[in-house]
TIKE-399844 format. One line per 10 residues: their letters; for each residue y, z, x of C-alpha. Coordinates in pm, 1 decimal, always signed. Each point is the difference from the previous one (the first is absolute). Last residue first. Example, Ala and Ser with C-alpha at 12.3 -4.5 7.8 and 13.67 -1.06 7.14 Angstrom:
SA) -106.0,+714.0,+1367.0 | -344.0,+66.0,-137.0
***
This chain:
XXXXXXXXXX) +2563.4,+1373.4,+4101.0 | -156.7,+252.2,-264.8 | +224.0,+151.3,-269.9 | -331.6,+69.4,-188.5 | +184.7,-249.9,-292.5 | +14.1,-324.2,+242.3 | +369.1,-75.8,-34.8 | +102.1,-304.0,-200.4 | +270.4,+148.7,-153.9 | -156.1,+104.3,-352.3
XXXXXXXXXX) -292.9,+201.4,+229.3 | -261.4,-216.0,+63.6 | -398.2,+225.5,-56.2 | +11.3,-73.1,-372.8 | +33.3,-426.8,+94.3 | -274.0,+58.2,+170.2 | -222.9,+177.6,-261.9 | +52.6,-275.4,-207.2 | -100.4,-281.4,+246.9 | -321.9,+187.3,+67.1
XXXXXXXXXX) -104.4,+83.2,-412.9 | +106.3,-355.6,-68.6 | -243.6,-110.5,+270.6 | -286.0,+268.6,-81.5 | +43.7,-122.4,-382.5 | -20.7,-387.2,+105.5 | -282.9,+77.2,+200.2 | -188.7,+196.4,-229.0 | +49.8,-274.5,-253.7 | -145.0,-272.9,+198.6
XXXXXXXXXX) -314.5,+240.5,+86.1 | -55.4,+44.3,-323.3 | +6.4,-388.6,-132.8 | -258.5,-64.4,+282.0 | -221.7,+256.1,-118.1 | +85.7,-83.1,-366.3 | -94.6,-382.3,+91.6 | -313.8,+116.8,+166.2 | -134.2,+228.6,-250.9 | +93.5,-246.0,-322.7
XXXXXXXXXX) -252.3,-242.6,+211.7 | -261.1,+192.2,+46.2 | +87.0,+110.6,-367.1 | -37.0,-348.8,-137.5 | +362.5,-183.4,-51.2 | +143.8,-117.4,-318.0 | +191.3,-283.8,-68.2 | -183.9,-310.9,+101.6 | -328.6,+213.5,-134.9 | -222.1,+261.5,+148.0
XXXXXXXXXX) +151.5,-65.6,+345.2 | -151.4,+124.9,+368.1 | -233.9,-253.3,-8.7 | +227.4,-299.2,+8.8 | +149.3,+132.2,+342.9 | +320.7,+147.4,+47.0 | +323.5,-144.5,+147.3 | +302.4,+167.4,-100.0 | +181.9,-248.4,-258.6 | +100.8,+281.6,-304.9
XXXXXXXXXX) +154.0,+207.8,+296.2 | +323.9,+2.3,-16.3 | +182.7,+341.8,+69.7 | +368.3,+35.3,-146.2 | +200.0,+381.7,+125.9 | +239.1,+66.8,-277.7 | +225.8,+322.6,+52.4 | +273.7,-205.3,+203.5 | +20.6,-275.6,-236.9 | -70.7,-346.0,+180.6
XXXXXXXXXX) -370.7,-54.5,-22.0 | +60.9,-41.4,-400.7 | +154.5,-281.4,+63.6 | -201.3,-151.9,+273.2 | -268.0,+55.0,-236.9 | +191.5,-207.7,-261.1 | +120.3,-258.2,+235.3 | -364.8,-47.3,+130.9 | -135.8,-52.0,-365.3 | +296.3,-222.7,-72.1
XXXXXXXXXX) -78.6,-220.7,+292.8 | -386.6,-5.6,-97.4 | +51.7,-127.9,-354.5 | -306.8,-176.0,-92.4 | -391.9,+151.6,+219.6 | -163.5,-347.9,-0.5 | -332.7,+188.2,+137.1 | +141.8,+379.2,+77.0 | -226.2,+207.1,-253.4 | -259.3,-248.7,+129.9
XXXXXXXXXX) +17.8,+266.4,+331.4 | -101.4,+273.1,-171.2 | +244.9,+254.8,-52.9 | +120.6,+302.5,+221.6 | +229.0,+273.4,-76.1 | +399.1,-105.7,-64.8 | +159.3,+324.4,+86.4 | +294.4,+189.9,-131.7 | +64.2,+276.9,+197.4 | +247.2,+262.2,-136.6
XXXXXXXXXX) +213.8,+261.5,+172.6 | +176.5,+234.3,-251.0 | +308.6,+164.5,+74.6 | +188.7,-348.0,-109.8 | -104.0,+69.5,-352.3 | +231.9,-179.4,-211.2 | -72.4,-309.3,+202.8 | -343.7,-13.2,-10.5 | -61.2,+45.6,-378.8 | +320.7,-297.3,-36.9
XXXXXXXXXX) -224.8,-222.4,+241.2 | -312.7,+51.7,-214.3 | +173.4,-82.4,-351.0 | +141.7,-279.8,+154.9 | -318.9,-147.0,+112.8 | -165.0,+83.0,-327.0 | +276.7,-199.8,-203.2 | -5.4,-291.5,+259.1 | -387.6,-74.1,-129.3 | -103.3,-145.8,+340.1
XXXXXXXXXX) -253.8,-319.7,+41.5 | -54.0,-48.8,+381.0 | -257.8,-203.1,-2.6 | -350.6,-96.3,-63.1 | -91.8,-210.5,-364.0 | -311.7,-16.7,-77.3 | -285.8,-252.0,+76.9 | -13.2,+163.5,+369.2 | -93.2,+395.6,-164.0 | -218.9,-202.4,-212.9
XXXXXXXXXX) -240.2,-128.2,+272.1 | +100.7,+338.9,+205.4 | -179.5,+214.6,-264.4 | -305.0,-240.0,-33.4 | -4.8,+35.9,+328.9 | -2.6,+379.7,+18.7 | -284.9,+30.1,-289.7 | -184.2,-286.1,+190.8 | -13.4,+239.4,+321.5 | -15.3,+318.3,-135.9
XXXXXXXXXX) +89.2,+343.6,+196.5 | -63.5,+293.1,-156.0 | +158.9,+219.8,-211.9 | -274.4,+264.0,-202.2 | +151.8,+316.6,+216.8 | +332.6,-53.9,-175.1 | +230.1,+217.2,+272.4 | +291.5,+50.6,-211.3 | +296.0,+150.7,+180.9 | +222.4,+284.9,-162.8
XXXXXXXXXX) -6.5,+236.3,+245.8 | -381.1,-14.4,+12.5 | -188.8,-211.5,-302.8 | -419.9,-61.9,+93.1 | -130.3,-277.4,-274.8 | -291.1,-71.0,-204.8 | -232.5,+259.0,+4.0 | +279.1,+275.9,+143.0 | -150.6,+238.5,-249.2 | +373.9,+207.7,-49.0
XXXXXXXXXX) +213.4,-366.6,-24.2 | -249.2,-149.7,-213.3 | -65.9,+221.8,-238.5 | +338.3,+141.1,-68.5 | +68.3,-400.6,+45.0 | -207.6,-101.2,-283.1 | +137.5,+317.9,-224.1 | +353.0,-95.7,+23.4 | -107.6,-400.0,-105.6 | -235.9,+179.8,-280.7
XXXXXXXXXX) +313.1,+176.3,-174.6 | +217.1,-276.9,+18.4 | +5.0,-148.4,-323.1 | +94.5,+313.4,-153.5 | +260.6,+153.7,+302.5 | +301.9,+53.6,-199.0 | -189.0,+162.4,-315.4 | -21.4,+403.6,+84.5 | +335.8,+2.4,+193.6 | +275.9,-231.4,-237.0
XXXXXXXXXX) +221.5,-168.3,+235.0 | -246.1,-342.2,+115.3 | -6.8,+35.9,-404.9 | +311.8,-256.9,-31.6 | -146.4,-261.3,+252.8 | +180.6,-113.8,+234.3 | -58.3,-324.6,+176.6 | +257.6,-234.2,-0.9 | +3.3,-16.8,+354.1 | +388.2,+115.3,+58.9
XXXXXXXXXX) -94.9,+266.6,-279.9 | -280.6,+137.8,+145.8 | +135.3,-1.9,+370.3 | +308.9,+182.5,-158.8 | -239.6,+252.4,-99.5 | -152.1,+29.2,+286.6 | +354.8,+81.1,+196.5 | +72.0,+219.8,-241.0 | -266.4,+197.2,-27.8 | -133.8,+102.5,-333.1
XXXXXXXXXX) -256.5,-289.4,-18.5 | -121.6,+152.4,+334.9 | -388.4,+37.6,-110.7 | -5.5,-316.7,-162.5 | +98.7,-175.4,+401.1 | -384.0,-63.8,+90.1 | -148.0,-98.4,-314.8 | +282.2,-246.0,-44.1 | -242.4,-217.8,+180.2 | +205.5,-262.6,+260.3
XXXXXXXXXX) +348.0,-4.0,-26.2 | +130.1,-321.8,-8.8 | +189.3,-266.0,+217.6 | -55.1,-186.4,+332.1 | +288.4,-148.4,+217.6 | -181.9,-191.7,+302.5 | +98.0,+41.8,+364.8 | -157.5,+352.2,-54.3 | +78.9,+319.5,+103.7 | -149.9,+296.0,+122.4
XXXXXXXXXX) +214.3,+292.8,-18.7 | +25.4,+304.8,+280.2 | +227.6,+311.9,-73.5 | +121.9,+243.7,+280.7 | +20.5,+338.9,-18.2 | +406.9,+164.9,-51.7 | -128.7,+189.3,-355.1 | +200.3,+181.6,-259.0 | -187.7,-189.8,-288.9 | +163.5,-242.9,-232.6
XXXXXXXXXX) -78.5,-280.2,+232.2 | -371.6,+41.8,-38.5 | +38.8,-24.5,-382.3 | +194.4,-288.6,-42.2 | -236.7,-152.3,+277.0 | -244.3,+51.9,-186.0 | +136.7,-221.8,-353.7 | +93.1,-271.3,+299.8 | -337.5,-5.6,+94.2 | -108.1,-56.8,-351.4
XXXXXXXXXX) +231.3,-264.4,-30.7 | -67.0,-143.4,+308.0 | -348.4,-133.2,-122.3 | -338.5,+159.0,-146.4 | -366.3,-99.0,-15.2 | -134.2,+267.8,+204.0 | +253.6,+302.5,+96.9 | +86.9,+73.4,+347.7 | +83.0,+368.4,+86.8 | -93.0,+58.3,+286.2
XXXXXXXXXX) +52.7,+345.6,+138.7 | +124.6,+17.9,+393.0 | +13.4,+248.0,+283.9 | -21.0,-272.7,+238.8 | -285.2,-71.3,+260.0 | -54.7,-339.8,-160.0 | -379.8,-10.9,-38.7 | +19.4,+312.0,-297.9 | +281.5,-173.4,-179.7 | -249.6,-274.1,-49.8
XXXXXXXXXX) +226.6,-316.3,-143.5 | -205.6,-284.7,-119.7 | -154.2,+122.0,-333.7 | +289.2,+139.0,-208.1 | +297.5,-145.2,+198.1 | -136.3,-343.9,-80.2 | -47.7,+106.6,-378.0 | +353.1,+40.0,-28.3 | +268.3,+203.6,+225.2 | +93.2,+273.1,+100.9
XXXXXXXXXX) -94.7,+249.1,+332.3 | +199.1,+336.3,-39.8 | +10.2,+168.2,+326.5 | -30.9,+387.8,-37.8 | +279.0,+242.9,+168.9 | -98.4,+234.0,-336.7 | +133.8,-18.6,-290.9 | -325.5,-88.0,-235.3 | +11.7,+30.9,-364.3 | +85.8,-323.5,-177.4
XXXXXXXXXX) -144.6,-175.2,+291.7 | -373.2,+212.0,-68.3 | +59.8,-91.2,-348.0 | +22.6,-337.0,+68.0 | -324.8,+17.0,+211.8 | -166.1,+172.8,-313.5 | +69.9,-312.6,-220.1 | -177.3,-169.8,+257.4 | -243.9,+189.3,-13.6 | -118.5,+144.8,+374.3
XXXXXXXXXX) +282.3,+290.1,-56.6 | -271.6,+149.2,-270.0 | +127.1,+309.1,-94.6 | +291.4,-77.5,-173.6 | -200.4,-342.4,-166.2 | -315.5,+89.5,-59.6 | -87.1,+334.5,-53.3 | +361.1,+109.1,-87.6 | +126.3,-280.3,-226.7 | -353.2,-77.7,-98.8
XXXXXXXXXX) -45.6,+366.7,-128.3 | +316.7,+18.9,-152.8 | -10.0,-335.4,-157.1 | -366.1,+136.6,-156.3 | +101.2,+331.5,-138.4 | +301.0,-164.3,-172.6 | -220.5,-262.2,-192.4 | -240.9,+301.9,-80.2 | +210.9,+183.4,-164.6 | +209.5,-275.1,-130.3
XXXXXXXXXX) -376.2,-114.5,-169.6 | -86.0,+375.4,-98.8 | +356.7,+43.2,-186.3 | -62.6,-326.2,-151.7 | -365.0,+81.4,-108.5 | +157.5,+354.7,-161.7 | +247.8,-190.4,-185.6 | -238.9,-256.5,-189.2 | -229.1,+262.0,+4.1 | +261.7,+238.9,-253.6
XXX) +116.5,-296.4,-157.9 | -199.8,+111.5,-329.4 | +107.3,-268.2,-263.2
***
């Protein structure tokens, strides 16, 4: 038996198999920091004075670094949950950096990753692979360059497309601006029809929570705002467990790094909101405005008290010797 073609069409296939995970890996995805695969590459890489935004879905389309007047990158990933912001965070807090960190929360504990498309390119990383394995989903050739991304291949190439035609959406530091949203009137009701039939509340998953505090406590030089961004107001019908919701966020409003702003109830009108969850980008504007000018003021504040306490000699003394 001549296995001459047999070898020379495997040698062609790896050939070409390798040829195409480079090219998506640098086209698409290294080159692309609108992906969302290429947004985690842009954290893996950046070490500048950035401000990390994390989060889920909520981050992804209702925070607009460029409306808050912040050198920020969002980094918000559709369909995921605290675990995949506690995966980034393991690799912002590795860096050398003093900028502060802002995390939207939720009153409810969600789980999952979202598409592993994103996260295949970090299989090597620790802190991806240990998202992998906490989700139960790694996949052996996730490792193997030339066969990690099959599956994949036209999800990479969609939002090449996408991302450098602008047809469907405009992404700046991380932001999705999905030119298609508009505002629906039976779509929202039907949303807040269901969003009452289910259960509201404060419904934790004490795991995450402790996982969060023990991140802000081993790094006291980094200042993080945790902020509750605003819901519709059915989110709040029957809301169960309001006490422990307030002790929580009273909790985490007493570390010294932690600085706790709730918004999920600011007042915004039905048009502004895509869903119960999910704000239009009038509507994302406003709020990251609003949530902008908050965090200026804390920084200016801390920045004020700070350089107070620099200017007191150890005895009390005004440090220019004046008076």
């Amino acid at each position: 038996m001549n296995i001459r073609p047999w070898i020379i069409a495997i040698v062609s296939f790896a050939a070409v198999a390798v040829a195409a995970d480079y090219l998506i890996t640098r086209w698409a995805i290294d080159e692309n920091p609108s992906s969302n695969a290429g947004r985690i590459r842009h954290l893996v890489n950046e070490h500048s004075d950035e401000i990390p935004i994390f989060g889920s879905s909520k981050v992804y389309y209702d925070y607009v670094p460029a409306e808050m007047g912040l050198n920020a990158f969002n980094y918000g990933l559709d369909g995921s949950s605290y675990e995949v912001t506690d995966a980034l965070l393991d690799i912002e807090l590795a860096k050398h950096k003093t900028a502060p960190i802002i995390i939207d929360l939720k009153p409810q504990a969600e789980h999952g990753i979202g598409d592993p498309s994103t996260y295949i390119p970090f299989a090597y990383d620790p802190h991806i692979r240990r998202l992998f394995d906490d989700s139960d989903s790694m996949v052996w050739r996730y490792y193997v360059p030339g066969i990690r991304y099959f599956g994949y291949y036209d999800y990479y190439l969609k939002e090449l497309i996408d991302d450098r035609a602008h047809v469907m959406r405009t992404v700046e530091r991380g932001f999705s601006h999905e030119k298609y949203w508009t505002f629906d009137r039976a779509r929202l009701d039907d949303a807040i029809g269901q969003r009452i039939r289910e259960s509201n509340g404060y419904f934790p998953d004490d795991a995450q929570n402790s996982r969060l505090i023990e991140r802000i406590k081993q790094h006291p030089d980094r200042l993080f705002f945790l902020v509750y961004s605003p819901v519709h107001s059915s989110c709040y019908v029957n809301f169960q467990n309001l006490d422990r919701f307030e002790a929580f966020k009273a909790k985490l409003g007493s570390m010294q790094n932690v600085v706790v702003l709730d918004l999920e109830r600011t007042d915004y009108p039905d048009e502004w909101f895509k869903d119960t969850n999910h704000l239009l980008y009038e509507g994302a504007a406003e709020f990251s405005r609003s949530l902008g000018r908050r965090i200026k003021e804390v920084l200016q504040t801390r920045e004020r008290i700070e350089g107070q306490r620099t200017n007191v000699t150890p005895g009390g003394a005004p440090a220019s010797g004046i008076g």
